[in-house]
N, C-alpha and C positions, 0 to 999 in steps of 0.2 A: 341473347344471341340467337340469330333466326339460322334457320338451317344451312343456308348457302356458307354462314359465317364460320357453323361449327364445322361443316367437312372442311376450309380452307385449312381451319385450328388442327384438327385430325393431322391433314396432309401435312403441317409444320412439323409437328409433332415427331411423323411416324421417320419422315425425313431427317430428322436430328435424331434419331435414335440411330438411323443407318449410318448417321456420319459420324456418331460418339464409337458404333460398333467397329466401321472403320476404322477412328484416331485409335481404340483401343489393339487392336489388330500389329495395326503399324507400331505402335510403341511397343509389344510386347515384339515383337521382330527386331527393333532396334536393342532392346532390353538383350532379347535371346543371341545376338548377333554379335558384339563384342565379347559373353559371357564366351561364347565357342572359341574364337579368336583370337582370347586373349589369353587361352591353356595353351596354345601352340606361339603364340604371338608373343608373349612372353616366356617363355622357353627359349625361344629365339633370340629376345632384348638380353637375356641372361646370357645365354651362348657367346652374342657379342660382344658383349662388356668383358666376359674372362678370356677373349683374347681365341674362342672358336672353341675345339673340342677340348681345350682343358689342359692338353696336352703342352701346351705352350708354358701356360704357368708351373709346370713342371721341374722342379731343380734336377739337375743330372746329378749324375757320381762322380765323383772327382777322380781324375786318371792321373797316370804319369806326366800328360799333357799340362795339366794345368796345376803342377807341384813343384817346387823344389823342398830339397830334404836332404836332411846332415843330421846326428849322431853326436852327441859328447857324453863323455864321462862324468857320473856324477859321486861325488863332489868333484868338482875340476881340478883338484892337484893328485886326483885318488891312482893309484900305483898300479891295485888290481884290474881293475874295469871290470868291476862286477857286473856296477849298476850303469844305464846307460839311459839317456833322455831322447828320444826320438820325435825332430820334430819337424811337421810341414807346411808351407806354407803358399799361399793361392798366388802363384804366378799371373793369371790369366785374367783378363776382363768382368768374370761372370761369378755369379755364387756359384757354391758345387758344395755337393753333400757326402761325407766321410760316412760309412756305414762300419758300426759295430768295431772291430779292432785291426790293425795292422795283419798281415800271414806272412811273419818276419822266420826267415830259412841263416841259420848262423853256417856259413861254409857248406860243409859238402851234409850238413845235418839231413837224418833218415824223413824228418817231421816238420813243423814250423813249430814256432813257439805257441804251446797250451797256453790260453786267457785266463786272466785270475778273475773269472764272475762277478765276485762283489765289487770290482772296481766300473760296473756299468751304473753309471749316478744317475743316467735318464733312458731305464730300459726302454726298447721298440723308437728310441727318438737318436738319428741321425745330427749328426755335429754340421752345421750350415757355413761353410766358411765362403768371404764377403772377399772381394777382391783385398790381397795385400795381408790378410790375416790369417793367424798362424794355427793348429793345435797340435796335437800332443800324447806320447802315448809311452810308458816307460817301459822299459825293458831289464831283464832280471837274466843274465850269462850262464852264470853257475851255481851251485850248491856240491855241498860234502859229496861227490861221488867223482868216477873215472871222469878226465878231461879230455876235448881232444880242438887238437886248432880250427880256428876257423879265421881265415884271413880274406872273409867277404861276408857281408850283411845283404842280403835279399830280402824285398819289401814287395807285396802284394796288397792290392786294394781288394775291398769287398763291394761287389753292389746292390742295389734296392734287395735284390731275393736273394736268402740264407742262400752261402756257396756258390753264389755267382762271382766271377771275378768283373773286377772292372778298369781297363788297360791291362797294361803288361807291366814285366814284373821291372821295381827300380832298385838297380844297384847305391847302393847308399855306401856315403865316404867312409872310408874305417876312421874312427877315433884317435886307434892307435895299431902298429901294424899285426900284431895277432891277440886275437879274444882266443882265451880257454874256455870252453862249454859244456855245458854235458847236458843230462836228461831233464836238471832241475831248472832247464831256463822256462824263464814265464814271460809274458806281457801282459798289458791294462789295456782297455777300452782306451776308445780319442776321446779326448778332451782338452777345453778350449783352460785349463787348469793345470799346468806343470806341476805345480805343489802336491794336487789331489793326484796322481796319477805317483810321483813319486813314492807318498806316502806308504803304498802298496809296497814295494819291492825295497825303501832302504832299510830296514830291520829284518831283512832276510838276508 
């Protein structure tokens, strides 16, 4: 190779280095380029797909709005009305979420009906009801002590956060025209289970 030959070979050379240096350049840009884009770009694709801040996919609390609700005595030929089945069911188009238990006021009572604890079968998890379907929550009148009438049933919802209400309060049908009550009424957690919620309150 005579000299003129080898500087042409040089200049190829030095030129394909410049232009490997380039392609390398450019691909790691293209590399680094989607990698940045696709932490926010994807954040984004996610955002969209759940329907925006999230907030949508959200179940609400079930109000007065979207319930009907009635009352029967249990066993249904029972004389006393001790025991009593309380039950509601989703009037409205949409799911809605029953939180924790009924805040059932018997007449002019000082209090609402105390929860009997162990009748919560799925601590911290909300009862989801579907349009058309029912649950459930038993209630417990009297025990051995002073009686006093009560000839109206008072029902309050609870919402997402402990002590929040959610609607206002529903007057429920009476069963029969006067409950005797006293200190020792109870209620049970909702549940999409009448049996399991009875369980609690018929042997007291």
């Amino acid at each position: 190779m005579n000299m003129k030959s080898l500087a042409v070979h040089h200049v190829a050379v030095a030129a394909g280095l410049v232009l490997a240096v380039g392609c390398g350049v450019s691909g790691q840009a293209s590399t680094t380029g989607p990698q940045t884009i696709s932490g926010k770009a994807a954040d984004a694709a996610v955002t969209h797909r759940s329907g925006g801040s999230g907030a949508k996919g959200t179940i609400a609390a079930c109000s007065q709005k979207d319930l009907g609700v009635s009352a029967v005595t249990e066993p249904a030929d029972s004389k006393d009305a001790r025991h009593l089945l309380l039950t509601v069911q989703n009037a409205g188009d949409r799911k809605c979420n029953l939180y924790r238990y009924p805040l059932v006021r018997l007449g002019n009572g000082r209090t609402t009906a105390p929860v009997i604890k162990e009748s919560d079968a799925t601590p911290g998890v909300p009862v989801t009801l579907a349009p058309g379907k029912e649950a459930y929550a038993a209630l417990l009148v009297n025990g051995p002590m002073d009686e006093y009438e009560a000839k109206s049933i008072t029902l309050s919802l609870q919402g997402r956060e402990t002590g929040s209400p959610a609607g206002k309060p529903i007057d429920v049908p009476m069963p029969v025209d006067t409950l005797y009550a006293n200190d020792f009424q109870r209620v049970t957690y909702w549940t999409t289970a009448p049996g399991f919620a009875l369980d609690f309150i018929m042997s007291k």
